[in-house]
C-alpha positions in Angstrom: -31.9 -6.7 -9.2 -31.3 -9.5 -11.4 -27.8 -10.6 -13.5 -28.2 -13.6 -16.0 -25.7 -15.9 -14.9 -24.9 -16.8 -18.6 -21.3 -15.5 -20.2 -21.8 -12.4 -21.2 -22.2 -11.3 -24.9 -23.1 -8.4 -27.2 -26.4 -10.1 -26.9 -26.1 -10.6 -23.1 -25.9 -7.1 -21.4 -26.0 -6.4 -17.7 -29.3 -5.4 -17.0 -30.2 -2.8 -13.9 -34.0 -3.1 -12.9 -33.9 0.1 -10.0 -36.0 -2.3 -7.9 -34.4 -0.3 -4.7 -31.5 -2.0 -4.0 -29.5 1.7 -4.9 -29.3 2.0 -8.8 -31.2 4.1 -11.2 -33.8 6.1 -8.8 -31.6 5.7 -5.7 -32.1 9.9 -4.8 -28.5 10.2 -5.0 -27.8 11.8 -8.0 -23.9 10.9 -7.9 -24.9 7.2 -7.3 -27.4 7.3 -9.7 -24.4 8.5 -12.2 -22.0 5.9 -11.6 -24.8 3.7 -12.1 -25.6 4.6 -15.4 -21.9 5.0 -16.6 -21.5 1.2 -15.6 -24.2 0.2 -17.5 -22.9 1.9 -20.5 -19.6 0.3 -20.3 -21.1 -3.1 -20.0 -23.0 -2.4 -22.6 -19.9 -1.5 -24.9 -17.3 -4.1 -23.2 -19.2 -7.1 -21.4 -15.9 -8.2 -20.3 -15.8 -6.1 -17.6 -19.7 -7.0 -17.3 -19.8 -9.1 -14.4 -17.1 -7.3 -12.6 -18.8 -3.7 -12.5 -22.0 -6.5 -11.3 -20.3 -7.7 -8.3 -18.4 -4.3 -7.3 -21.0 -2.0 -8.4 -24.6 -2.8 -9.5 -24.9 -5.7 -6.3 -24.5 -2.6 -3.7 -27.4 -0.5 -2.4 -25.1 2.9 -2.0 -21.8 4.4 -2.7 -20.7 4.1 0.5 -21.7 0.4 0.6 -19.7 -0.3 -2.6 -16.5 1.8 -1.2 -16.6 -0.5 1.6 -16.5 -3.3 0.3 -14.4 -2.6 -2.6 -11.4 -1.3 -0.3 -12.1 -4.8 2.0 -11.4 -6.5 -0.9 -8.2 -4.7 -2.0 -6.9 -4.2 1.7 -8.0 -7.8 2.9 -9.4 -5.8 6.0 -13.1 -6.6 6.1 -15.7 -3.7 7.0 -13.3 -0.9 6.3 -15.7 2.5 5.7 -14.4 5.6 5.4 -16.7 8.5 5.7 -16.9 11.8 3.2 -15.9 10.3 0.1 -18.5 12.3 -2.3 -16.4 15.4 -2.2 -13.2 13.6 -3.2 -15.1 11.6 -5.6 -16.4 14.6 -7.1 -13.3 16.4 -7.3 -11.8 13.7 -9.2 -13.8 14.2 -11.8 -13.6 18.2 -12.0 -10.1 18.3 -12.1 -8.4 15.1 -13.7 -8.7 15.5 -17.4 -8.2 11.7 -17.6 -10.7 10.9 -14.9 -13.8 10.4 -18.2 -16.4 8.7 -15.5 -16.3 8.6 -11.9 -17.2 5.0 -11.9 -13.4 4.8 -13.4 -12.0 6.4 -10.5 -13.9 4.5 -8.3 -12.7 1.2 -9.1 -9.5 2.5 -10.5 -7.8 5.3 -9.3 -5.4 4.4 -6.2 -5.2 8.0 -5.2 -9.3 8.2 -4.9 -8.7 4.5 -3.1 -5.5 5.4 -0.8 -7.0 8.7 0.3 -10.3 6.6 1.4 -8.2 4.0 3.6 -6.6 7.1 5.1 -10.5 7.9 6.1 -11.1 5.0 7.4 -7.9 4.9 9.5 -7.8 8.2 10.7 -11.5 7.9 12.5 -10.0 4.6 13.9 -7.3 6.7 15.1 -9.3 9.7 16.5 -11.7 7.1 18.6 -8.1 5.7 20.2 -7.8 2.6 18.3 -4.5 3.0 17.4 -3.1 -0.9 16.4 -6.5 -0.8 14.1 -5.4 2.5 12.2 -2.2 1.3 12.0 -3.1 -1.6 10.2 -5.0 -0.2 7.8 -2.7 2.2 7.1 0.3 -0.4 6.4 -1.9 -1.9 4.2 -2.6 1.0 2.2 0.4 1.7 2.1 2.1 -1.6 0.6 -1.3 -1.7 -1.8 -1.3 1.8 -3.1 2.5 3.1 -2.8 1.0 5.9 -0.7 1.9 6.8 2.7 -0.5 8.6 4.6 -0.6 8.8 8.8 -3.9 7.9 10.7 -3.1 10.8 13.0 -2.7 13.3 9.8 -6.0 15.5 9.3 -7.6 15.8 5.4 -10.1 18.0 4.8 -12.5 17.7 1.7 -12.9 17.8 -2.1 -9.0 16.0 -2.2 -7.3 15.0 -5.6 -3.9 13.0 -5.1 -3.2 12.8 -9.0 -1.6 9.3 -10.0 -0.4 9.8 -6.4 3.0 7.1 -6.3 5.2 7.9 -3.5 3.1 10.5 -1.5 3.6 10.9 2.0 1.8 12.7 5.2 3.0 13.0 8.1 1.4 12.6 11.4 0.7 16.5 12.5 0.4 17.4 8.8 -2.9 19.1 8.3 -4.6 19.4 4.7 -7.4 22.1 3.9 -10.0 21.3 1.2 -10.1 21.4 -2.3 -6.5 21.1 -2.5 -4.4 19.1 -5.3 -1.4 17.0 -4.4 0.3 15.1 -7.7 2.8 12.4 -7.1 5.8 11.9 -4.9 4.8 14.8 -2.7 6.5 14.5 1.2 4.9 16.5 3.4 7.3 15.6 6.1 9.4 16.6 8.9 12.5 18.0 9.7 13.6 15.4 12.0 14.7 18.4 14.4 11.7 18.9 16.5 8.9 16.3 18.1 5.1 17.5 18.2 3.7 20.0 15.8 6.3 19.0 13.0 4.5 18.4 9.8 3.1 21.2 7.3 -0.4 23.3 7.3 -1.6 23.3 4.1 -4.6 25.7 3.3 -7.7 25.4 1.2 -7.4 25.5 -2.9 -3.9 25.0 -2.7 -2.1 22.6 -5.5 1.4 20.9 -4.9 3.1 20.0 -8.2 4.9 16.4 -8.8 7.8 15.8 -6.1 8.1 18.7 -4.0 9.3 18.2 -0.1 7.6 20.7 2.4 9.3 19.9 5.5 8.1 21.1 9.2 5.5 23.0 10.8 5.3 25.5 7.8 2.1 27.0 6.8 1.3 27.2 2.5 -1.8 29.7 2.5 -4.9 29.3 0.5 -4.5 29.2 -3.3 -1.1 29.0 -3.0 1.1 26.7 -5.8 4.1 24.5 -5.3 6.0 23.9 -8.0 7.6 20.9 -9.0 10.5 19.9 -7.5 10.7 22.4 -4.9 11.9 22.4 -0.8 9.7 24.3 1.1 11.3 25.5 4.4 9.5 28.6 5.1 5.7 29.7 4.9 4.3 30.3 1.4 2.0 33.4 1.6 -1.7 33.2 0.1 -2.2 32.6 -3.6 1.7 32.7 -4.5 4.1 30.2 -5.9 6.6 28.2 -4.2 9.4 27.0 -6.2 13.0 26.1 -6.1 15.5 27.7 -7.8 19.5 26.9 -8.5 21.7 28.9 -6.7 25.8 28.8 -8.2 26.6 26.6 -5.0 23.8 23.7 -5.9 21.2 24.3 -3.5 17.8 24.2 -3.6 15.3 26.5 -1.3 12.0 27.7 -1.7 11.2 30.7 -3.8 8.3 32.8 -4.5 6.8 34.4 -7.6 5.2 37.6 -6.8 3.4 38.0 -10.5 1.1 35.1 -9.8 -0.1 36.7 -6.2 -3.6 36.1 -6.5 -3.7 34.2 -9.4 -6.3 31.7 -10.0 -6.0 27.6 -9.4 -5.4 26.1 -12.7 
């Protein structure tokens, strides 16, 4: 694969060969995608030209260019975090704004924060606890999100814009689930162990709710924004806080949308 090494013009395009170093006829079609996307941005903006040519089209696989992207933000040389297609690909069926998924690769902190958390949660399952620890502080002061090693993420994750997010370390996260910003999925500060929340599959947490302890939110469930979960939300309801006449806050739940869909 070959770049010219003049400055880049109208006139001056990147160019991508597919000479097997990943792009074009890679085999993987989401690759192959991203690929394509970046040459048509070059194409329209060559300011951006050589930079999608050093993060991008000079890598032989996603997961090659995830790694060494997040290295390069984190300062943490051969950080790799395993099953990022899923998250990649949620990204870009859910987020409205998200137009190409070479945008949220390079430029979506949640898609990058939740990828550091990958990498420093297998750290921490293999017992290399100062390494995960590392990582994770340095996600943390990069991306503004605050995500344990020890807590467990399933698949197909969207944190949305994702500032002030944090996971605690028993907290465990099902797949396909949507978390916007300033979420806490924390503790109660009463117990030690099992302390953090269970959070099923499909589920979506609005912007800035607090679901403290070892409570369960079923599958398809909502939280809505703003709201203090104390208590287990059943499956495919909504958790939301109401006012009461003495100022308080506690977690509701709307029967009419039982079973409603994920929107």
């Amino acid at each position: 694969m070959a770049y010219s090494s003049c400055r880049l013009s109208k006139d001056c395009p990147v160019s991508v060969t597919g000479n097997g170093n990943g792009c074009c006829d890679s085999g993987d079609d989401v690759w192959d995608e991203m690929c394509a996307e970046v040459q048509e941005d070059a194409e329209a903006e060559p300011l951006v030209g050589m930079f999608y040519a050093e993060l991008v089209l000079s890598r032989p696989s996603l997961e090659a260019a995830l790694a060494a992207h997040l290295a390069a933000k984190l300062c943490i040389p051969g950080a790799l975090p395993q099953g990022t297609l899923r998250d990649l690909l949620a990204v870009r069926d859910r987020d409205p704004a998200c137009a190409k998924m070479v945008h949220c690769f390079l430029y979506n902190k949640g898609f990058l924060a939740l990828q550091a958390h990958r990498a420093a949660h297998a750290l921490w399952s293999e017992g290399r606890t100062a390494a995960a620890l590392l990582l994770q502080s340095r996600a943390s002061e990069v991306f503004g999100v605050d995500i344990h090693p020890g807590a467990r993420i399933g698949g197909g994750i969207m944190l949305d814009h994702a500032t002030g997010v944090v996971i605690g370390e028993t907290a465990v996260v099902g797949d396909d689930v949507s978390i916007l910003h300033a979420v806490t999925l924390g503790g109660t500060r009463k117990v030690s162990g099992d302390r953090h929340p269970k959070v099923g599959d499909g589920v979506l947490i609005g912007a800035g709710p607090s679901v403290l302890g070892n409570v369960r939110i079923g599958d398809g469930a909502k939280i809505g924004a703003g709201a203090v979960v104390l208590r287990d939300v059943p499956c495919g309801t909504t958790g939301r806080s109401r006012r009461h006449s003495g100022g308080r806050k506690t977690s509701q739940v709307s029967p009419w949308n039982r079973g409603g869909p994920i929107t």
